[in-house]
C-alpha positions in Angstrom: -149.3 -199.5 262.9 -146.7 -200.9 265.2 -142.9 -199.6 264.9 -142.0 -202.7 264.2 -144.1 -203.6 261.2 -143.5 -200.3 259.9 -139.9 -200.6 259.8 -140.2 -204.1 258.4 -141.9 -202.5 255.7 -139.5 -199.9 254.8 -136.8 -201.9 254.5 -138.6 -203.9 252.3 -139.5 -200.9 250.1 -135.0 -199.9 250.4 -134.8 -203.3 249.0 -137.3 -203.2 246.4 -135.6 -200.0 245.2 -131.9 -201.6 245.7 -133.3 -204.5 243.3 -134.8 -202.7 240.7 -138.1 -205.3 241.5 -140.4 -206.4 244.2 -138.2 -208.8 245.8 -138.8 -212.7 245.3 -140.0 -215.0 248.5 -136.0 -215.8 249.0 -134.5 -212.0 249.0 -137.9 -211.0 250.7 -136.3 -213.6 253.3 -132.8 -212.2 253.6 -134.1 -208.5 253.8 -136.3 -210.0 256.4 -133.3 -211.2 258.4 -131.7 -208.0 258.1 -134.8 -206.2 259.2 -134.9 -208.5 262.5 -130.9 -208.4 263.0 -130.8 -204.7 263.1 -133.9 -204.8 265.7 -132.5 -207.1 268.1 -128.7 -206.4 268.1 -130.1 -202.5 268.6 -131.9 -204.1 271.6 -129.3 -206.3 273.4 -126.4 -205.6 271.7 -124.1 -208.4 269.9 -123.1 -210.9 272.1 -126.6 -211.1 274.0 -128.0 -211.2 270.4 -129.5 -214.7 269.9 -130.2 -216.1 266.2 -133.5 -217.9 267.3 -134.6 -214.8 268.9 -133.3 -212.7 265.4 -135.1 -216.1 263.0 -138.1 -215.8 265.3 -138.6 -211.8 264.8 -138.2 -212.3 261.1 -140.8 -215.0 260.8 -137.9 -217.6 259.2 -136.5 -221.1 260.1 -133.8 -220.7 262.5 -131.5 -222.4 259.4 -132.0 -219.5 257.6 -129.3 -217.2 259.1 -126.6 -220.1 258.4 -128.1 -220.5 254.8 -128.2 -216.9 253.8 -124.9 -215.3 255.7 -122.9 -218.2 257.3 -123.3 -217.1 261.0 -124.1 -214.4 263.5 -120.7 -212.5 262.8 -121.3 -212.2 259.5 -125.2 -210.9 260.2 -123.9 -208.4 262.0 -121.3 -206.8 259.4 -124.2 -207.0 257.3 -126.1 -205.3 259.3 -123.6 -202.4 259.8 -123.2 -202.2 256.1 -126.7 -201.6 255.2 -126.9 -197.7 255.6 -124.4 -197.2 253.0 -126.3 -199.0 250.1 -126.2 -196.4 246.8 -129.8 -196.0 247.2 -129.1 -194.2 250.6 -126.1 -192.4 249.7 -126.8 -190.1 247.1 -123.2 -188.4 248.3 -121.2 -191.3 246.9 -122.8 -190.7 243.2 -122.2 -187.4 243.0 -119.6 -186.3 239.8 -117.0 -184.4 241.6 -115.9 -182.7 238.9 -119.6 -180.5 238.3 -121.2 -180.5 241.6 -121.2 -177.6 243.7 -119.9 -177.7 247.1 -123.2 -176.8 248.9 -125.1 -179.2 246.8 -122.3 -182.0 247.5 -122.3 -181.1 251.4 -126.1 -180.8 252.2 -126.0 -184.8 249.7 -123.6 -185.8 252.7 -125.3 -184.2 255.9 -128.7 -185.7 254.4 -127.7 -188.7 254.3 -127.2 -188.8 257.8 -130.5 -186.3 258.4 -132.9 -187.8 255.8 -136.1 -185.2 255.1 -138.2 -187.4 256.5 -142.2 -186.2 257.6 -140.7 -188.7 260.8 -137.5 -189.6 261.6 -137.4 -193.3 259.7 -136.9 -195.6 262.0 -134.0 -197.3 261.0 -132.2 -194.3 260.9 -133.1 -194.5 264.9 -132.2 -198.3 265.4 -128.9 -197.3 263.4 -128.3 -195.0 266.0 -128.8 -197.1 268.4 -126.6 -199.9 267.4 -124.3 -197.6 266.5 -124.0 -196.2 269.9 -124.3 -200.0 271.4 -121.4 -200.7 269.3 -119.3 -198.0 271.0 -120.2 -199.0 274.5 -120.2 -202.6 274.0 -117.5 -203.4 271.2 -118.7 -206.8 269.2 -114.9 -207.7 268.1 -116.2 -209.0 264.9 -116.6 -205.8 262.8 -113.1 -205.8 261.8 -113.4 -203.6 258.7 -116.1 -204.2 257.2 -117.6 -201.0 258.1 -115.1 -198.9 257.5 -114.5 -200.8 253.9 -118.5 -199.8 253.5 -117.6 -196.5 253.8 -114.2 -195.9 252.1 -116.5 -194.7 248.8 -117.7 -192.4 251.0 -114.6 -191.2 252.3 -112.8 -190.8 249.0 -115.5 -188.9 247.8 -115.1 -186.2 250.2 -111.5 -186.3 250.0 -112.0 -185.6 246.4 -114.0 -182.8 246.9 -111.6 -181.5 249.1 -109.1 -181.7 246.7 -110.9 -179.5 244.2 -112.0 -176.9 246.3 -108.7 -176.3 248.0 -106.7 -176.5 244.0 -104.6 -179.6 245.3 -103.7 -182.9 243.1 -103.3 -185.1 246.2 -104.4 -185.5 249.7 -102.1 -184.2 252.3 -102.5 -184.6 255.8 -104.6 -181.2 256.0 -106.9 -182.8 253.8 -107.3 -186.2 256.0 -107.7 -183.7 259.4 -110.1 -181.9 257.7 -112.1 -184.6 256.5 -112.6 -186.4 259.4 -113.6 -183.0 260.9 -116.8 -183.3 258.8 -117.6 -186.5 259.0 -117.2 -186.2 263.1 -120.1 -183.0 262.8 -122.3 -185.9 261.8 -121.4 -188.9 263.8 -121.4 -187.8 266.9 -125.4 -187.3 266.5 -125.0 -191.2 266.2 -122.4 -192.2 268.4 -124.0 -190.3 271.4 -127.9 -190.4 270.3 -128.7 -190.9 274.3 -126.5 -187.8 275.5 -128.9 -186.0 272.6 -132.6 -187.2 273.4 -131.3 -186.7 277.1 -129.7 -183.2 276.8 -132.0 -181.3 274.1 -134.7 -184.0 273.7 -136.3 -183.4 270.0 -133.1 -181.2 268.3 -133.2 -184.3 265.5 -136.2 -185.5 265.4 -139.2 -184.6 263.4 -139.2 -183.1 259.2 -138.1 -179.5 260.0 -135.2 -180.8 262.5 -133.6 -183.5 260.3 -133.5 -180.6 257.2 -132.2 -178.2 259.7 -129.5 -180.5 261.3 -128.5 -181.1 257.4 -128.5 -177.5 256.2 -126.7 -176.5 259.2 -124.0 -178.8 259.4 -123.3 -178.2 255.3 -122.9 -174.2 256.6 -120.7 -175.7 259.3 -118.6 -177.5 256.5 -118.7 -174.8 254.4 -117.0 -172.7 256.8 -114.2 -175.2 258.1 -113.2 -175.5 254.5 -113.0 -171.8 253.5 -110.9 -171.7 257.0 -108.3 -174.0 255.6 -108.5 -172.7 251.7 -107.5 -168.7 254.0 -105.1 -170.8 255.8 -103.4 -172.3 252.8 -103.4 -169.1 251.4 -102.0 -167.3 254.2 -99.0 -169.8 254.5 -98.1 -169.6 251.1 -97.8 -165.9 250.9 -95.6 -166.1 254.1 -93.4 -168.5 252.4 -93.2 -165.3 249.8 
């Protein structure tokens, strides 16, 4: 089976879950797009991106992109937004208040590392765009991705909160959390520097469930460093 179809299918079977039932000819459509959007603007990037080239990947009239999202900005943000569906973020669901920290960490580093018998696919082409995106800014994300994943952000923040025994975020507790979100995106952000310098480290089952047990031992650590830190400061103050 081609990569292509494959992926096609998978993110039919995300939307299927998403929906709660097999998707009808019109959302079949609109996943579709999606499906062919991530492909192509992984491919050439944004403003190379064409929408008869995206409608004639996804098998649709090239009136569909205007009928479903408006235009090819808005495709795009879509797009972006699509890895951070509650169906893919099992972090973002997680009660705060009971979780444990290594079972809330290793949520959050597999949801970048999936344990996957292969690395999905889309998880690659999200990679790529990612990194595309970086090189080759579109100017028409704006916010919508980082609106995507404020949940996500807040979450962790919360978490952070707990373990260190604070009632609000300080600035310690921003630094800190964009320390652990950085051990995961830069697997994204520099996917070529990766496969280039140590070809294989994330792909495969048994490297995408070591990647995500590694990095919550990583996280683990950085945050006992500030709770000793924190604790060290206030007996000074003593």
């Amino acid at each position: 089976m081609s990569t292509k179809k494959e992926t096609r299918c998978l993110l039919l079977q995300t939307a299927q879950r998403v929906l709660g039932h097999q998707p009808s000819a019109q959302e079949e459509t609109r996943w579709r797009l999606l499906q062919a959007a991530t492909e192509v603007f992984a491919e050439v990037g944004y403003h190379a991106a064409t929408t008869r080239e995206i409608c004639k990947r996804a098998g649709v009239n090239l009136a569909s992109i205007h009928y479903y999202y408006g235009d090819k900005a808005e495709l795009y943000r879509e797009v972006f937004r699509l890895p951070f569906l509650d169906e893919c973020n099992t972090f973002v669901t997680l009660d705060i208040d009971k979780v444990p920290l290594q079972q809330a960490l290793h949520a959050f580093y597999n949801w970048f590392f999936p344990s996957v018998a292969e690395e999905d696919p889309m998880t690659k082409l999200f990679m790529r765009l990612h990194a595309r995106e970086e090189a080759e800014p579109s100017g028409v994300l704006g916010d919508a991705m980082m609106q995507a994943y404020r949940p996500n952000h807040e979450k962790m923040q919360a978490l952070l909160c707990r373990e260190l025994g604070l009632k609000k975020v300080d600035a310690e507790v921003d630094r800190l959390t964009f320390a652990l979100l950085g051990l995961a995106t830069v697997y994204f952000h520099n996917r070529l520097a990766v496969d280039t310098f140590v070809p294989h480290l994330v792909e495969g089952q048994k490297a995408q469930e070591l990647m995500a047990e590694r990095l919550t031992g990583y996280a683990a650590a950085l945050i006992d460093a500030e709770r000793k830190r924190r604790a060290a400061a206030a007996r000074t103050k003593k």
